[in-house]
C-alpha positions, 0 to 999 in steps of 0.5 A, a space after each residue: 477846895 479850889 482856890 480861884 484866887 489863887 496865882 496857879 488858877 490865874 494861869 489856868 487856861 480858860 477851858 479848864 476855868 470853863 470847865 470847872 466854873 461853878 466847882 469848888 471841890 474835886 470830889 464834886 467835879 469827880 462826881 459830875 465826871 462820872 454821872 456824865 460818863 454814865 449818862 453817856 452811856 445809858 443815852 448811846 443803849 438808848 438811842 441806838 435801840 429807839 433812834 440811831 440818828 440821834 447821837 446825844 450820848 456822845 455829847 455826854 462823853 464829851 463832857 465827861 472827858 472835858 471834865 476829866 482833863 479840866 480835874 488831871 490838869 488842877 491835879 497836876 499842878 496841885 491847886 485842890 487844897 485840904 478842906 
């Protein structure tokens, strides 16, 4: 579990606390990394086979990676706590 109140998350910079808006557990945010990551991929096939203009898989892995620093930086500073 996430704790928003808690002194750590307070000092969080505000992309994580965007980042991490709406989760309170990291299994998850791990979750929603990994569907972005896939879905990055499946758009990038997609859309070079059907419209190479549209570049829609690469927000996707934006997202992905904003995700995946928004969690190493919580990790790093031990705020997940054991359910």
């Amino acid at each position: 579990m996430l704790d928003k109140t808690s002194q750590g998350w307070q000092q969080a910079p505000w992309w994580v606390k965007i980042g991490l808006f709406a989760i309170m557990k990291r299994k998850t945010a791990l979750t929603y990394e990994y569907t972005a990551a896939a879905s990055g991929v499946l758009f990038t096939v997609l859309t070079l086979l059907v419209n190479p203009v549209f570049w829609s898989g690469l927000l996707l892995f934006a997202i992905a990676y904003w995700y995946a620093v928004s969690i190493r930086w919580v990790d790093n500073h031990n705020l997940w706590q054991a359910v």
